[in-house]
C-alpha positions as a LaTeX table, in Angstrom:
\begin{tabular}{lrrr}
\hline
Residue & $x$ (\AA) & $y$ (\AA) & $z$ (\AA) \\
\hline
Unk1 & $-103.22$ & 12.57 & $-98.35$ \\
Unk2 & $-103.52$ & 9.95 & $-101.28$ \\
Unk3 & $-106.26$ & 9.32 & $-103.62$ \\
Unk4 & $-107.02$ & 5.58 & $-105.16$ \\
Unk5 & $-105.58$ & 5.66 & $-108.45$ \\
Unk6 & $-103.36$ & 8.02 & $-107.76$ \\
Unk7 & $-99.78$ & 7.40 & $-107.31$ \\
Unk8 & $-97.84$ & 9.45 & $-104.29$ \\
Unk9 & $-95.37$ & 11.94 & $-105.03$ \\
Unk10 & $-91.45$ & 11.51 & $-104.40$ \\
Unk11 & $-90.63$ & 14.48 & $-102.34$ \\
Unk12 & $-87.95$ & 16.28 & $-104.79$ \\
Unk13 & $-85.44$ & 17.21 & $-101.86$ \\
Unk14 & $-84.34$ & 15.87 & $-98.76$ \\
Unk15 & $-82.94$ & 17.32 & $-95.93$ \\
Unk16 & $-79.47$ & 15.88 & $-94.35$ \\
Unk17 & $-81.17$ & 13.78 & $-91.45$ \\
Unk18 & $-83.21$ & 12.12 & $-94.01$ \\
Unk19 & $-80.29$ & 11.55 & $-96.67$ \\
Unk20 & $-78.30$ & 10.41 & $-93.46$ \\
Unk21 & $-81.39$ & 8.01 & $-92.94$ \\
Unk22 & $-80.76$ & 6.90 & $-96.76$ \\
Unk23 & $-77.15$ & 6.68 & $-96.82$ \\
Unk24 & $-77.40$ & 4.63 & $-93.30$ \\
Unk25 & $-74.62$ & 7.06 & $-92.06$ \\
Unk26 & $-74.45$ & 9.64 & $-89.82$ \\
Unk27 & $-75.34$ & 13.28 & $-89.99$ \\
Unk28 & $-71.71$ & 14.06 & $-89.13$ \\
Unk29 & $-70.49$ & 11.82 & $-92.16$ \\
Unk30 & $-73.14$ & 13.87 & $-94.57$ \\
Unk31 & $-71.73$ & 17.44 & $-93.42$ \\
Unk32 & $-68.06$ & 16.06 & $-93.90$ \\
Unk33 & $-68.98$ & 14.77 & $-97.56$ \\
Unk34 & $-70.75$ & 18.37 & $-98.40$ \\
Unk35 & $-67.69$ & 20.38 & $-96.74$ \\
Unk36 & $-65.10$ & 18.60 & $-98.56$ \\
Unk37 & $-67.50$ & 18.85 & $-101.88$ \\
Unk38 & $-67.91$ & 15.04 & $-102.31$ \\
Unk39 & $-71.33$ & 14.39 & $-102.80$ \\
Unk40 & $-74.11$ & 16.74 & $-104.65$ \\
Unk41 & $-75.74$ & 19.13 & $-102.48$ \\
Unk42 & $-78.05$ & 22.39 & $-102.54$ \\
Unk43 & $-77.17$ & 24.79 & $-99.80$ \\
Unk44 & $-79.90$ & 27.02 & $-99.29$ \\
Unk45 & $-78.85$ & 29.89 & $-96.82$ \\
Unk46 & $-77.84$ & 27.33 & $-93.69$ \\
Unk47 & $-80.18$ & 24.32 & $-94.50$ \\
Unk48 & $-78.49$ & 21.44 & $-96.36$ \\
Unk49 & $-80.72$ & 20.03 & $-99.19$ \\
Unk50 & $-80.53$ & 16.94 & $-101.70$ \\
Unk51 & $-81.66$ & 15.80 & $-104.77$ \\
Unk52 & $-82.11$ & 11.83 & $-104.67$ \\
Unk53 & $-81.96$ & 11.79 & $-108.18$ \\
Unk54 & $-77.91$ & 13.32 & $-108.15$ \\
Unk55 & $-77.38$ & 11.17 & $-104.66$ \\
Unk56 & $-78.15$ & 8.05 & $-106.62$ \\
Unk57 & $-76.27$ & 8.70 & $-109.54$ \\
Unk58 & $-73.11$ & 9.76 & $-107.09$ \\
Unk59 & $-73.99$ & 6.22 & $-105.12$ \\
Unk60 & $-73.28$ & 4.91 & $-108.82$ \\
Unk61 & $-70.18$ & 6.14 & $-109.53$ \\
Unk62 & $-69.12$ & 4.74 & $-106.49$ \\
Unk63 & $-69.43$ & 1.63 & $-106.98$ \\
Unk64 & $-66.72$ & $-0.80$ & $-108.21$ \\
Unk65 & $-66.24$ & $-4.28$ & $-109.24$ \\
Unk66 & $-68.94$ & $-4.40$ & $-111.11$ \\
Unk67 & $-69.31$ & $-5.45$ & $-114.51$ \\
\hline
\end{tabular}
């Protein structure tokens, strides 16, 4: 529920169907990434989290040819 005036809050994690969502990959790509330790990931007992804050900054240090 929002408020007027009030801005909404940015969920903190996300889950691997909605980073697969974000990444506009699939959620077989995202488990391959966190098994083979390429891309910043929380693993809390068996549920894959992320932090779009570290999944931005790895989208950054991807990029290349840019100056």
């Amino acid at each position: 529920m929002t408020m007027i005036g009030r801005p909404i809050r940015q969920k903190k994690l996300y889950d691997i169907n909605e980073i697969a969502e974000y990444l506009n990959t699939t959620k077989g790509y995202v488990y391959k990434l966190t098994s083979l330790q390429r891309i910043p990931h929380i693993k809390m007992g068996k549920k894959l989290l992320f932090d779009l804050k570290d999944i931005n900054r790895w989208l950054d240090s991807k990029k290349s040819g840019v100056k």
